[in-house]
C-alpha positions in Angstrom: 54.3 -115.6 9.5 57.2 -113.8 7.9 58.2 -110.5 10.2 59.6 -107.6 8.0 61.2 -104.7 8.8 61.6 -101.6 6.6 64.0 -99.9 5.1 64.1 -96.1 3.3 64.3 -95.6 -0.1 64.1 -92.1 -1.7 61.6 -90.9 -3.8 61.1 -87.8 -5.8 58.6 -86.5 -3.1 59.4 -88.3 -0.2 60.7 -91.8 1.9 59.1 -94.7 1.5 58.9 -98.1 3.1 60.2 -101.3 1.2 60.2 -104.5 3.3 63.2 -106.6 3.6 63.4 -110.0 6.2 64.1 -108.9 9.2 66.6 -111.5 9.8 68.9 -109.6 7.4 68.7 -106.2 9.0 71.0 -106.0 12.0 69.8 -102.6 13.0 66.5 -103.7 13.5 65.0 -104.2 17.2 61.7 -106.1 17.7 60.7 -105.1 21.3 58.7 -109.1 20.8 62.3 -110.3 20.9 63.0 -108.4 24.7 59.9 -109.9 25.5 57.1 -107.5 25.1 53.7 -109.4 25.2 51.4 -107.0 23.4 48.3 -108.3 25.2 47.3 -105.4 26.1 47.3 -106.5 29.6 51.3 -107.4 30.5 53.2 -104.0 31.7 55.4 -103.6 28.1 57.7 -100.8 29.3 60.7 -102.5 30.3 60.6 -104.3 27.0 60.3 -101.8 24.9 62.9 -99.4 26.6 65.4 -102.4 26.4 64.9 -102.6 23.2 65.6 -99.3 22.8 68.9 -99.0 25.0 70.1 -101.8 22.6 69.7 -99.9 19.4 71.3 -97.1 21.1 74.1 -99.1 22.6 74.7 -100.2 18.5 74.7 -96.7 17.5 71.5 -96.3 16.4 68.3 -98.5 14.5 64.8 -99.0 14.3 62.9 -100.7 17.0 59.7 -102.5 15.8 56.8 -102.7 17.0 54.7 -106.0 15.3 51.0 -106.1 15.1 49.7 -106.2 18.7 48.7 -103.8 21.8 51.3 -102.7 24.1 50.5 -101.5 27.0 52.8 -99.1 28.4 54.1 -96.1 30.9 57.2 -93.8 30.0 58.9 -95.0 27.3 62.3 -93.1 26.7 64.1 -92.6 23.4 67.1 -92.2 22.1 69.2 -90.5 20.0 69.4 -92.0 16.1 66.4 -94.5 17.0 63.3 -94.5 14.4 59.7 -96.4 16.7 58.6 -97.9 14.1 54.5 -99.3 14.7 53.4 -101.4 11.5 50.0 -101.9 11.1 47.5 -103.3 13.3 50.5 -102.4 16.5 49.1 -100.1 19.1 50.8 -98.8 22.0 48.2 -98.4 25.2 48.8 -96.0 28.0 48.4 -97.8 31.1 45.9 -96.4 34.2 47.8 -95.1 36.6 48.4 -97.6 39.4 51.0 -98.9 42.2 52.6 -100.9 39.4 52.3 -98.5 36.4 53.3 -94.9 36.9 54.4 -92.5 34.5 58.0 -90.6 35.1 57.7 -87.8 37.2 57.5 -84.3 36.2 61.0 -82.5 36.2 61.3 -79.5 37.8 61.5 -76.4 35.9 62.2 -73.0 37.6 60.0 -71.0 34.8 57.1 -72.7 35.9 55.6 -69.4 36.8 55.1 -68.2 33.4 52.8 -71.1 31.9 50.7 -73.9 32.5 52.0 -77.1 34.1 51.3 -79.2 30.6 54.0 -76.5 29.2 56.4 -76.9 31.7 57.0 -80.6 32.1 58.1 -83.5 29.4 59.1 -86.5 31.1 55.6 -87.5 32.8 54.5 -88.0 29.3 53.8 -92.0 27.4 56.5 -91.1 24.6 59.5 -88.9 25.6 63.0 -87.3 24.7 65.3 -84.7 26.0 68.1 -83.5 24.3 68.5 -86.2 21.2 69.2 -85.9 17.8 67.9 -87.7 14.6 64.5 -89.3 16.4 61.3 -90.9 14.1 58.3 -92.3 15.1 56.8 -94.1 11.9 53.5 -95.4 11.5 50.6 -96.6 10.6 50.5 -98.0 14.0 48.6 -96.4 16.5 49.2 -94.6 20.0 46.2 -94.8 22.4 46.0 -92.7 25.6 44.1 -94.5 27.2 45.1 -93.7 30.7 46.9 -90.1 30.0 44.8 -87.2 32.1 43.7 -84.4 30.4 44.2 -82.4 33.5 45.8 -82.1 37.0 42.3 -82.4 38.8 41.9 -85.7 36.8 45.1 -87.4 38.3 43.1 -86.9 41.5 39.7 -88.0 43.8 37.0 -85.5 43.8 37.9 -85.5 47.5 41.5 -84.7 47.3 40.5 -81.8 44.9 37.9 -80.7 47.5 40.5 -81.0 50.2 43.2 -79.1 47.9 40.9 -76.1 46.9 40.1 -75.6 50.2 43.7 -75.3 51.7 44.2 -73.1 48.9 41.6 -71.0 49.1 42.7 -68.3 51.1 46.2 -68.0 49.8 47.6 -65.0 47.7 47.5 -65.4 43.5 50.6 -65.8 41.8 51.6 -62.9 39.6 50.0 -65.2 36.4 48.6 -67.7 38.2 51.6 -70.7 38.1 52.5 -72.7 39.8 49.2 -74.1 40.6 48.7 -77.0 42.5 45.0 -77.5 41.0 47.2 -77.3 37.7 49.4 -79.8 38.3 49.1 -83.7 37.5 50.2 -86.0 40.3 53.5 -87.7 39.9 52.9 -91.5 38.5 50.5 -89.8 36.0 51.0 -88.7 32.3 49.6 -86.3 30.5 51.0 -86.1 27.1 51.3 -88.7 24.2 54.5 -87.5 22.6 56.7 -84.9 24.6 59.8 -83.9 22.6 62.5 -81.2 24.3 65.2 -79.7 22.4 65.7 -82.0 20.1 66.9 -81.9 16.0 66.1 -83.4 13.2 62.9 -85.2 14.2 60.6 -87.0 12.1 56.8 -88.1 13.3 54.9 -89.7 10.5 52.1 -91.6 9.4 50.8 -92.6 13.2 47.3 -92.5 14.3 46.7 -90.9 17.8 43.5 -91.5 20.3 42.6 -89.6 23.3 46.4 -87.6 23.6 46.1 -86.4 27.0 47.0 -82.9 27.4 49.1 -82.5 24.3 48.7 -85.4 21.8 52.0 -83.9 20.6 54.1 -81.7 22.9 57.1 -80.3 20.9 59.7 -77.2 22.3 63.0 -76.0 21.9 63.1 -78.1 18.2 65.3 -77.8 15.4 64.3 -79.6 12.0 60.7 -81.2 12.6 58.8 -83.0 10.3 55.1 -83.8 11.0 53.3 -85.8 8.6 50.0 -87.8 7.4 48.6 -88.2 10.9 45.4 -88.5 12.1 44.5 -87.3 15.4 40.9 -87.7 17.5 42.2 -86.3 20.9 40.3 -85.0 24.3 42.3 -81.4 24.3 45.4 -80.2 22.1 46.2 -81.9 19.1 50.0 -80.5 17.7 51.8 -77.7 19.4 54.9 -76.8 18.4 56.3 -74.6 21.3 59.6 -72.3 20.3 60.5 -74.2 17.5 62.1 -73.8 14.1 62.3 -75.1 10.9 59.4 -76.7 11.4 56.7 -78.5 8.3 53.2 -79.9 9.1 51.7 -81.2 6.5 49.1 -83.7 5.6 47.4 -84.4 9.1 44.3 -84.3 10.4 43.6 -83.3 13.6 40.0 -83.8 15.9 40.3 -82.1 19.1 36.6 -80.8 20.0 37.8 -79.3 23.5 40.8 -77.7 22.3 43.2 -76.0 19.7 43.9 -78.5 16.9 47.5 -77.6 15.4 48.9 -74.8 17.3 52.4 -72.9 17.5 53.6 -71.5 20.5 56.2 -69.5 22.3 56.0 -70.3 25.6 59.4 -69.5 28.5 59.2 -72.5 29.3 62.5 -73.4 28.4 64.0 -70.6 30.5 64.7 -67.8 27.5 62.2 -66.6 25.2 62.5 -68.4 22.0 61.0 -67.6 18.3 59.0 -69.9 16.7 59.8 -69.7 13.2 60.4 -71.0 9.6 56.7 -73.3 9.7 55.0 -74.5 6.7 51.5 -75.9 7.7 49.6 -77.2 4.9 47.1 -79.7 3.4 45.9 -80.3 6.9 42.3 -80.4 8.6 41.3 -79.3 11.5 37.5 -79.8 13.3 35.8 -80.4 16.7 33.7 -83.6 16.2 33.1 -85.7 19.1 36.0 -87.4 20.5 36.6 -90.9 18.6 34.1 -89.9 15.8 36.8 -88.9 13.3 38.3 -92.0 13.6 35.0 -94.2 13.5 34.1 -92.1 10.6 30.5 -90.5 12.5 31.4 -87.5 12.9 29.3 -86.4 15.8 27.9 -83.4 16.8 26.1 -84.2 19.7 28.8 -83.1 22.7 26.9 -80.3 25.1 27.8 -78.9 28.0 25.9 -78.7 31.4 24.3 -75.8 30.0 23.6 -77.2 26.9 25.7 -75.3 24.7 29.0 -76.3 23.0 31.7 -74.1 21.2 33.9 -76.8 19.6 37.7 -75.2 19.5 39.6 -77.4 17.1 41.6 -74.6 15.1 44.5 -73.5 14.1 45.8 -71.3 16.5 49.0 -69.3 17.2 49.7 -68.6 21.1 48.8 -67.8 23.5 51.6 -68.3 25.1 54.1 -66.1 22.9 57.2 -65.0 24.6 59.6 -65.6 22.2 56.8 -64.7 18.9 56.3 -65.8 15.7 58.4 -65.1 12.5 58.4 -66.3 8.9 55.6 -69.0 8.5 53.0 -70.1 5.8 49.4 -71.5 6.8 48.0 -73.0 2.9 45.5 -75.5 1.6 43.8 -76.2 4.6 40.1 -77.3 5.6 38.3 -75.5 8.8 34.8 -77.6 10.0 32.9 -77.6 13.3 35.2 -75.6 15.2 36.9 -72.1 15.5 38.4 -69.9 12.8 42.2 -68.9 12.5 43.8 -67.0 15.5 47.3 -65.0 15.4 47.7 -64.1 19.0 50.7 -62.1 21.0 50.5 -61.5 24.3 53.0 -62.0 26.0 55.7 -59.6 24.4 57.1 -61.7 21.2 56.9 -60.0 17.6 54.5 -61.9 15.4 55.6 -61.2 12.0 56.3 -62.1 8.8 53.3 -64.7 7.8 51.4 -65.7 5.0 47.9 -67.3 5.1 46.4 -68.7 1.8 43.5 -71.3 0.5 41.7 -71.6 3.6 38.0 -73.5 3.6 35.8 -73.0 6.6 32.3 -74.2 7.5 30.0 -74.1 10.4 32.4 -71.9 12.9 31.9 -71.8 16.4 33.4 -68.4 16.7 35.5 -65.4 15.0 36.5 -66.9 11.4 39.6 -64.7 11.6 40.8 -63.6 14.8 44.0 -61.3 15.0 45.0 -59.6 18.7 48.0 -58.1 20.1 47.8 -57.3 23.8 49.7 -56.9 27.0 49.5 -60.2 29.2 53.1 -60.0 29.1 53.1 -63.5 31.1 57.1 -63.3 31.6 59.9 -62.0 33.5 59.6 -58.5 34.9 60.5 -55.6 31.8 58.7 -57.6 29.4 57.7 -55.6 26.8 54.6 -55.2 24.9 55.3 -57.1 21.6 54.2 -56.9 17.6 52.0 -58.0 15.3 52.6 -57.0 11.8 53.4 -57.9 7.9 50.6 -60.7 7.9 48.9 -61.4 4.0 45.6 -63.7 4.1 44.0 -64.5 1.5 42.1 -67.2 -0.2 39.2 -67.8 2.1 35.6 -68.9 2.0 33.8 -69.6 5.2 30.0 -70.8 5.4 27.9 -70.7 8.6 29.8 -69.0 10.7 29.0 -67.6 14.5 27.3 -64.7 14.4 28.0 -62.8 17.8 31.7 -62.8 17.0 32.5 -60.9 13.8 36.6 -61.3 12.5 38.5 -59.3 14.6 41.2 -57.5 14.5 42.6 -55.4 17.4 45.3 -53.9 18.7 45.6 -52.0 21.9 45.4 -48.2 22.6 49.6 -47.2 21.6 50.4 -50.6 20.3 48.7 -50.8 16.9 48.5 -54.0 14.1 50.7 -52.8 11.3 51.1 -53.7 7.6 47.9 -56.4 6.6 46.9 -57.2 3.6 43.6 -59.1 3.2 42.1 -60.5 0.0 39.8 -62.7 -1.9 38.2 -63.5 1.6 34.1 -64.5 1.5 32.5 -64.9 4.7 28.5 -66.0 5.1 27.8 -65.5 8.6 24.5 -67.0 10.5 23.2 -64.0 11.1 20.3 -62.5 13.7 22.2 -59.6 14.7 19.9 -56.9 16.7 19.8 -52.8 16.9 21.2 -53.5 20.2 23.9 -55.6 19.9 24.8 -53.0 17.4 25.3 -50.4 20.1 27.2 -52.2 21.9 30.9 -50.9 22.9 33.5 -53.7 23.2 35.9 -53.1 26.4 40.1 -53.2 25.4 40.9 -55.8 28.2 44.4 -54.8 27.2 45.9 -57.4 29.7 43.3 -60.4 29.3 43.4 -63.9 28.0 43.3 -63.3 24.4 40.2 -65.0 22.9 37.4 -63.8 20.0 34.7 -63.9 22.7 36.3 -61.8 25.9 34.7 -58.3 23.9 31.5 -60.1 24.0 29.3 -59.8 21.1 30.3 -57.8 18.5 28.5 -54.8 17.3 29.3 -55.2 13.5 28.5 -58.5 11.3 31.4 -59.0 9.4 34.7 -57.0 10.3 35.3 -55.2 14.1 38.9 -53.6 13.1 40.2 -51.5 15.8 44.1 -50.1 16.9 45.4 -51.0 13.2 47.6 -48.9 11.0 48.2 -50.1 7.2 45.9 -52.3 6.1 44.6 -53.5 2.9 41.7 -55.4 1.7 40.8 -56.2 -1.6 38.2 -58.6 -3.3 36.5 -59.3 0.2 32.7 -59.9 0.5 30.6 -60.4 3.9 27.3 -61.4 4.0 24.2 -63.3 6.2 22.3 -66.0 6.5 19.4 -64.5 8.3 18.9 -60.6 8.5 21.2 -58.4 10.4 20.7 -55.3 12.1 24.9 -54.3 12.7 26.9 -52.9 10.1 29.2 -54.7 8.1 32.9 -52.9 9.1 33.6 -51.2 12.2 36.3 -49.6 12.4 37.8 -47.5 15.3 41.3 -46.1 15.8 42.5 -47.5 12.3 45.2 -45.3 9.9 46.0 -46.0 6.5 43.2 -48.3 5.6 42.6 -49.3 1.7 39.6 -50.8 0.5 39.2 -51.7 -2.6 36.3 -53.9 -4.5 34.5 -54.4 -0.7 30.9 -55.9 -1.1 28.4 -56.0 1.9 24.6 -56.9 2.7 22.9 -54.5 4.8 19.7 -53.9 5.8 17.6 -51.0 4.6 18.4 -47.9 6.6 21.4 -49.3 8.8 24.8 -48.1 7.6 27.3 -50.6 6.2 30.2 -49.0 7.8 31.3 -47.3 10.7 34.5 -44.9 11.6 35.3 -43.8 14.6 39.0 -41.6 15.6 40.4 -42.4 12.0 42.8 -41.3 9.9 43.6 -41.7 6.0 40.4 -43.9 5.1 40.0 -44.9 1.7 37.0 -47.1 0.2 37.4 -47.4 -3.9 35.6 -49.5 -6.3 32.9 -51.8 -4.0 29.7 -50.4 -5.4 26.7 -49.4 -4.6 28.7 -47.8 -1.6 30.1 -44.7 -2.9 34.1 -44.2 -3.2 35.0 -43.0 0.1 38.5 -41.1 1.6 38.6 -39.3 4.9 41.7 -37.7 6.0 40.7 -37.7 9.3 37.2 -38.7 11.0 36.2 -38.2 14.7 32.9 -40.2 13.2 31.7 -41.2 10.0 29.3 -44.3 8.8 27.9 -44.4 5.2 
């Protein structure tokens, strides 16, 4: 058998592989040559992180992994290093045992302001601290195998007994971290790939099963490029945490218990940081079954104790937003069997500055558009109540969608969503809203976990705006499956709404819209409703 490596050549679009003998590249590192096994039984690690030290050592190269399974605990890169995982080569994380155990967590002093998953890097399969000019290249696979998904899984059911009931009496934490339950045991990982400031990164063209935690885990990075990967994972799929310049594009992403690709602001690195300067696009996003995306199924058939299931799978921004959101596109992507969009800040960052276009959803499991700005303010003390404004959508069709949670978007009482613009939006919801649920008044839960369901059901179909000041729609049509009894648009505390060209099913005799402590209201152009503008209305619906 003839082994190749690969080296770049540009392209007009992008790099592409063209194999040369790897006896005549010197900067190439075949982790077969410091005698990895890949039996998928023999502990690879020293191996490959020899083989790594020695492309370092040379001042940088590519380290190869041949077709094969490698099983594996922390593996440690380098600066200038490219993992490079041909086809048919898988690297395995290994079970846990006395023999095979993940680097420990580091400590980190702003532990108290997110989850443990956020706050730790190193007890991860794949990590790097620190580096500059890092790849991993496909279209090999990673499998995390024996990554947890959680800190009660890097324990027996009776040392979680034992620990909940020490800790049952003890006082809360001011947001709930440092947990113990929270936390994974050391010798256990819980992330795939865990990347900490870092620039100029490249992850491409890998396939990754069952991530752990985080099947990608990147903050604090400059210059990232994520592309053409498929991921069929058992909770997050991509988060980006206080990055910037940042492009996703082309991937794929299966993550049924939840979010799929999802940008975050967390303090975990100390200081509140902006994400900012994304481009997302020509990506999918769903919550099949885990492994069904990959063995091409496509299962539905996941349920709860109770019997319910509410896939999450979505794009998502937050929660953890600290440091905000600023300057980012969302385009071309594909929504199905899992939650709609979601632009959250919470936790005092501005969200701002983002555009949303050509967006397909079918068969969501909750709100298909989701906007919310609250006060969590998970941070240091003086954190302030942040901002969510200058955000354009448009572009969307969504089929079969949830119909207890309507789109949302909501401010809080003194801290309003400023400056939307909404348009060419079609949304065909289920349906089998009732005169009651209608009459139902949503609570503000100012300082809550930010999610579509925590106002319970909804008590219009299509749009619950509330706390907003400049918005326009245009071009946007809402409709059922199965009769309705709640108006279309609710709309309570809102200034300086324009609606142009609206079109809504209703029921005979139930209004189509509802105002409530509004100001500047103008509805043009979206017969048969007549054209509509209240200066100001305690309480209005037509």
């Amino acid at each position: 058998m003839v082994v190749v490596a690969f080296t770049a050549v540009t392209s007009a679009n992008r790099t592409a592989p063209r194999p040369r003998p790897l006896a005549e590249d010197p900067h190439l590192y075949s982790v077969r040559t410091f005698g990895a096994k890949a039996d998928g039984k023999t502990l690879d690690t020293p191996a490959i992180n020899k083989a790594i030290d020695a492309a370092a050592a040379a001042g940088g190269g590519t380290v190869f992994f041949p077709a094969g399974n490698y099983l594996s605990v922390s593996i440690h890169l380098k600066s200038n290093i490219a993992l490079y995982l041909e086809q048919g080569a898988t690297i395995v994380a290994a079970n846990t045992s006395d023999d095979a155990r993940y680097d420990p967590p580091e400590p980190n002093e702003w532990d108290k302001y997110q989850d443990f998953g956020h706050s730790h890097w190193h007890n991860s399969l794949i990590w790097g601290e620190n580096l500059t000019n890092v790849s991993i290249l496909g279209p090999g696979t990673i499998w995390g195998k024996g990554l947890v998904r959680s800190g009660a899984q890097s324990r027996t059911q009776q040392q979680n007994d034992a620990l909940n009931t020490a800790r049952a009496g003890e006082p809360k934490t001011p947001f709930g971290y440092p947990n113990p339950r929270d936390a994974v045991e050391p010798g256990w990982g819980n992330k795939s790939i865990s990347l900490k400031l870092c620039r100029n990164v490249i992850i491409r063209d890998i396939t990754i099963l069952h991530g752990g935690h985080f099947a990608i885990l990147a903050t604090g990075i400059d210059n990232l490029t994520i592309d053409n990967l498929k991921i069929d994972t058992n909770r997050d799929g991509i988060d980006v945490d206080a990055c910037k310049n940042v492009r996703i594009s082309n991937c794929t992403v299966n993550s049924p218990f939840d979010d799929g690709i999802c940008p975050k602001s967390s303090f975990g690195l100390g200081y509140a940081r902006a994400t900012e300067n994304v481009t997302i696009t020509n990506c999918q996003v769903s919550g099949y079954d885990e492994g069904s995306l990959l063995d091409g199924t496509y299962k539905r058939a996941f349920r709860n104790q109770n019997g319910t299931f509410s896939p999450t799978g979505r794009i998502k921004f937050g929660t953890e937003s600290n440091g905000g959101f600023k300057n980012i596109t969302i385009s071309n992507c594909v929504f199905e069997y899992c939650r709609g969009l979601a632009l959250e800040t919470v936790d005092g960052g501005l969200l701002e500055d983002v555009t949303i276009s050509n967006i397909t959803m079918r068969d969501v499991s909750n709100s298909p558009i989701f906007l919310r700005l609250g006060s969590r303010v998970r941070g240091p003390q003086g954190t302030p109540i942040g901002a969510l404004r200058r955000v354009n959508i448009n572009n969307v069709i969504v089929y079969n969608a949830e119909p207890r949670y309507a789109s949302i978007i909501s401010g809080i009482p003194g801290h309003e969503i400023e400056d939307l613009r909404l348009s060419n939006i079609r949304v065909y919801y289920m349906g089998g809203g009732t005169k009651a649920q209608a009459g139902l008044e949503p609570p503000e839960k100012e300082n809550d976990y930010p999610e579509p369901t925590m106002f319970g059901e909804i008590p219009a179909y299509g749009f619950f705006i509330r706390h907003v000041r400049g918005l326009e729609m245009s071009d946007v049509a809402v409709t059922y499956l199965k009769d309705d009894a709640r108006p279309a648009f609710i709309l309570s505390d809102a200034r300086a709404v324009d609606l142009r060209n609206i079109k809504v099913r209703h029921g005979q005799g139930l209004p189509s819209f509802i105002l409530k402590d509004s100001e500047d209201f103008s509805l043009q152009q979206s017969q048969p409703l007549p054209d509509t503008k209240l200066a100001n209305v305690k309480r209005h619906q037509f």
